[in-house]
C-alpha positions as a Python dict, from the first residue, in 0.01 Angstrom:
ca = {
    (1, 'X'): (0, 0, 0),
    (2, 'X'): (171, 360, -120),
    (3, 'X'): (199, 575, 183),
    (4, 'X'): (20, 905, 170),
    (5, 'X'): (286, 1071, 61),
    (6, 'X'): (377, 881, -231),
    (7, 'X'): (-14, 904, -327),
    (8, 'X'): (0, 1309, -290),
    (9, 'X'): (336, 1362, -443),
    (10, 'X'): (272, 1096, -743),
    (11, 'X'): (-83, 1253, -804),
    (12, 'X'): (-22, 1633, -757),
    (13, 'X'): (236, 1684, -1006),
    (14, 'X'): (27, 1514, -1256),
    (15, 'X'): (-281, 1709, -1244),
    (16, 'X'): (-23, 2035, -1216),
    (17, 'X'): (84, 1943, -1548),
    (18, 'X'): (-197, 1850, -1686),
    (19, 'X'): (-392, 2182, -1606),
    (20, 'X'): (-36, 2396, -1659),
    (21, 'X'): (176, 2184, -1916),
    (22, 'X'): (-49, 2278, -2221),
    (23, 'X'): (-170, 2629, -2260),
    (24, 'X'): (-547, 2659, -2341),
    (25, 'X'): (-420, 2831, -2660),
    (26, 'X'): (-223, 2516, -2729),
    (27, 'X'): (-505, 2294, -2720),
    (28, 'X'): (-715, 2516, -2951),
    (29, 'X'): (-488, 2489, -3191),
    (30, 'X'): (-421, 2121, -3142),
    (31, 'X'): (-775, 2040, -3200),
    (32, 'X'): (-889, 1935, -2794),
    (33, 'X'): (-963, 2265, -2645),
    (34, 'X'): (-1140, 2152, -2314),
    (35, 'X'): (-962, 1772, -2362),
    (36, 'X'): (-666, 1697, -2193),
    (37, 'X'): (-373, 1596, -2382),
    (38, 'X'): (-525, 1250, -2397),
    (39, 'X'): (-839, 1390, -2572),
    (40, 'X'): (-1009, 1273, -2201),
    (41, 'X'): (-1283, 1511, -2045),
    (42, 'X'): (-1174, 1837, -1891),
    (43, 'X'): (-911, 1942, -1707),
    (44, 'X'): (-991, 2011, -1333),
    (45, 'X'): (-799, 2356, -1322),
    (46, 'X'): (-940, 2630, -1128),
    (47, 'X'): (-1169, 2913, -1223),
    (48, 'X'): (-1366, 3152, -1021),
    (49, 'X'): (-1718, 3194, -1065),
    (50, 'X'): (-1719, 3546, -1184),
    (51, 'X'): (-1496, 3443, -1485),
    (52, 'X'): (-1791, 3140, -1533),
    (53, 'X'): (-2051, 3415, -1521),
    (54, 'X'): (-1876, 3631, -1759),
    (55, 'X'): (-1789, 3305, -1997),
    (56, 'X'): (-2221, 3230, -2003),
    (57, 'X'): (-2307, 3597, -1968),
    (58, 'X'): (-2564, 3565, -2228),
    (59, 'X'): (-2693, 3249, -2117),
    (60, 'X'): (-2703, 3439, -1717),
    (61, 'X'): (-2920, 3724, -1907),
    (62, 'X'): (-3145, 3478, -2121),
    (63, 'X'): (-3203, 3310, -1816),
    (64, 'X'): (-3275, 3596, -1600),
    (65, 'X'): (-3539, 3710, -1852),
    (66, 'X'): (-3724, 3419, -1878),
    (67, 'X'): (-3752, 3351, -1494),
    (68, 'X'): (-3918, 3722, -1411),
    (69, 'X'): (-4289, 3648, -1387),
    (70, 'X'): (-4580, 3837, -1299),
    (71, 'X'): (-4417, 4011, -980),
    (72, 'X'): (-4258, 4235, -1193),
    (73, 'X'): (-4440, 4524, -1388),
    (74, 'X'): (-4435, 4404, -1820),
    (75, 'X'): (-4238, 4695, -1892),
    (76, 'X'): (-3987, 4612, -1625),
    (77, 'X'): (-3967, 4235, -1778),
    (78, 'X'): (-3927, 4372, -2139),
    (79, 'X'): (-3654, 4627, -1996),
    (80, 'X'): (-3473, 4330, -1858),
    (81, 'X'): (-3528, 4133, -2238),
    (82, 'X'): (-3422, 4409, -2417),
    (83, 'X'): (-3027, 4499, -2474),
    (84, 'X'): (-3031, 4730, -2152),
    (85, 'X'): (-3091, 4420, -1955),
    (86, 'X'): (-2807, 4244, -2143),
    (87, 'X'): (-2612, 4560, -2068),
    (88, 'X'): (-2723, 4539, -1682),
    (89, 'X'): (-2595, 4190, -1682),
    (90, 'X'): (-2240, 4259, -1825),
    (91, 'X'): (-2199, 4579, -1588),
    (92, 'X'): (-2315, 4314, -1279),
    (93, 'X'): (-2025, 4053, -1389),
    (94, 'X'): (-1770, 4323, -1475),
    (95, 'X'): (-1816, 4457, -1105),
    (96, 'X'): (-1816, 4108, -964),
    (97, 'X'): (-1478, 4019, -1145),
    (98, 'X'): (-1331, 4373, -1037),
    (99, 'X'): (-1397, 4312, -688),
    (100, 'X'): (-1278, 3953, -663),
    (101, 'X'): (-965, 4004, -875),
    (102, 'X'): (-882, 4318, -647),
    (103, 'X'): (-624, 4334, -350),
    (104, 'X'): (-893, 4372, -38),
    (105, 'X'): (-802, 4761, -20),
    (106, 'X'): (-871, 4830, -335),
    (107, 'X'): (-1252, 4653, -263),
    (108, 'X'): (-1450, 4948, -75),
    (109, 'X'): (-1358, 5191, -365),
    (110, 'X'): (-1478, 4924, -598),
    (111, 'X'): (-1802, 4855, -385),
    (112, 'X'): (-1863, 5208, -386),
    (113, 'X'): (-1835, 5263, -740),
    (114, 'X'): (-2036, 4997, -805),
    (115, 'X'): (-2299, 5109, -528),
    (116, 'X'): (-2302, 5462, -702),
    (117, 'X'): (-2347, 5301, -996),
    (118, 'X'): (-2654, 5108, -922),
    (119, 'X'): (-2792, 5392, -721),
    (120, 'X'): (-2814, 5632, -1049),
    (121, 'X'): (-2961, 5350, -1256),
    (122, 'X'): (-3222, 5286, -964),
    (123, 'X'): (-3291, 5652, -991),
    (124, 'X'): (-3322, 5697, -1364),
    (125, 'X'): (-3561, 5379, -1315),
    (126, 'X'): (-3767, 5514, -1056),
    (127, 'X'): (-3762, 5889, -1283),
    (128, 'X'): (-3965, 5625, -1597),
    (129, 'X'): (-4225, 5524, -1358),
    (130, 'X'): (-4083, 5168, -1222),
    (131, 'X'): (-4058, 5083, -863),
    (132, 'X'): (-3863, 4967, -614),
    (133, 'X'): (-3999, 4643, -564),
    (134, 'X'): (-3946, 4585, -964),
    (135, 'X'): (-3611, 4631, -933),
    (136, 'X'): (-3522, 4402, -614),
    (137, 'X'): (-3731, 4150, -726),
    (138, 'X'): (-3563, 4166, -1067),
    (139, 'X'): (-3195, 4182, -880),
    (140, 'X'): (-3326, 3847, -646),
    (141, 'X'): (-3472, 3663, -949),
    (142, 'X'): (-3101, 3742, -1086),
    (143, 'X'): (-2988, 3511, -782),
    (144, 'X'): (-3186, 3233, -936),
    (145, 'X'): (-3012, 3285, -1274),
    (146, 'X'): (-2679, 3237, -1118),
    (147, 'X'): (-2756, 2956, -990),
    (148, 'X'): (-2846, 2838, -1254),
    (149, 'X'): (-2585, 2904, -1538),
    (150, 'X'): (-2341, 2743, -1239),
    (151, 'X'): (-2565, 2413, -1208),
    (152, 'X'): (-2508, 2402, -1574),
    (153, 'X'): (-2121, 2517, -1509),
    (154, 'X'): (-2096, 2190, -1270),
    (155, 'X'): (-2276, 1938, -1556),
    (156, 'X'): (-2017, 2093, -1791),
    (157, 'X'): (-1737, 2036, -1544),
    (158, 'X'): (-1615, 2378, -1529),
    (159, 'X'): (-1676, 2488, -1146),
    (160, 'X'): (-1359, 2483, -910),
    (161, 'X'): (-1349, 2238, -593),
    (162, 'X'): (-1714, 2263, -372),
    (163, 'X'): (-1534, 2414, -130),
    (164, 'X'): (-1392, 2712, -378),
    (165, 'X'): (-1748, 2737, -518),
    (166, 'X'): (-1914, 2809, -222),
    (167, 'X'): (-1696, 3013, -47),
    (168, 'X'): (-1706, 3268, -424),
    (169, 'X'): (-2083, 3182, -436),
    (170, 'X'): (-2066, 3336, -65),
    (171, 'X'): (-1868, 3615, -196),
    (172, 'X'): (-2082, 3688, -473),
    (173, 'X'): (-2421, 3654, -311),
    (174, 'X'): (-2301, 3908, -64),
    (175, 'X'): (-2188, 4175, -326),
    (176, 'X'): (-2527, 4083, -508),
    (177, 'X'): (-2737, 4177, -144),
    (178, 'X'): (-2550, 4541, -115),
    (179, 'X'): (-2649, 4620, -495),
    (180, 'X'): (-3035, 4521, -334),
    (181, 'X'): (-2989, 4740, -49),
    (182, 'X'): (-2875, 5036, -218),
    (183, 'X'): (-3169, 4961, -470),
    (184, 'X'): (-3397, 4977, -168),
    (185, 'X'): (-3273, 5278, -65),
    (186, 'X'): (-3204, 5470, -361),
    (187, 'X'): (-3556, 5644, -302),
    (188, 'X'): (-3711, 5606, 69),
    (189, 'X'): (-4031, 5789, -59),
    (190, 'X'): (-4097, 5564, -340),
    (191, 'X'): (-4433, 5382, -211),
    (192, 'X'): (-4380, 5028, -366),
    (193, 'X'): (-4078, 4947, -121),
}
């Protein structure tokens, strides 16, 4: 029986190489571009689950339009459809990679930034005649599409270790609740809150 040891040190340096030995550029051009060199399935390297959103960003905004139901106003639901919702959607993943790949003191400029952000488009929403509750429940129903496009990340085999995925899903479910609770606050006399 190998000691654990020999087990760690034989089967490390094999998955290092397989993940780092080829570049992803190298297997393009070779022909197995998610394969490993042995044309198996694909390689368990790490990712973060920003860089999986922004990979299926339009499959996150298809997704998020077709899961907003009745709760939310038509013309809220066809906003969302439209290209400003796909827009919405690439500004959301944009800030979620910016804060993740950031040092942590660079992250409360960030978070502001992206707080500010949100805040103006809350207001210029509010200024066309939609509510408050439109847009949280349009930001929570967002929640559902992430989960989503991940579940379908983890049949594809692209998610990092469970442990890796929650702690990001953590990370990114918190930044997603302060982008709600500056919604919810970008107008206290709105009546729909």
């Amino acid at each position: 029986m190998l000691s654990d040891y020999t087990r760690i040190n034989g089967i490390i340096p094999s998955v290092l190489r397989s993940c780092h030995g080829t570049s992803v550029q190298s297997r393009a051009r070779d022909g197995v571009a998610g394969r490993n060199a042995g044309g198996g399935a694909k390689l368990p390297c790490m990712t973060s689950l920003p860089f999986i959103l922004r990979d299926h960003r339009d499959e996150l905004w298809r997704h998020w339009a077709e899961s907003l139901d009745e709760r939310v106003a038509a013309d809220y639901r066809e906003l969302v459809a439209s290209p400003l919702g796909e827009r919405m959607v690439r500004g959301f993943v944009d800030d979620l990679i910016a804060c993740s790949e950031a040092e942590e003191y660079e992250v409360p400029a960030l978070m502001r930034a992206a707080e500010e952000h949100v805040a103006a488009d809350a207001s210029r929403r509010l200024a066309l005649g939609f509510t408050v509750a439109d847009m949280v429940i349009a930001l929570q129903t967002l929640r559902g599409a992430i989960i989503d496009v991940l579940v379908d990340a983890l049949v594809l085999g692209e998610m990092p270790s469970f442990a890796d995925s929650l702690l990001q899903l953590k990370r990114g479910d918190a930044f997603l609740d302060r982008l709600v609770c500056v919604t919810m606050t970008s107008s206290a006399s709105d009546p729909a809150v």
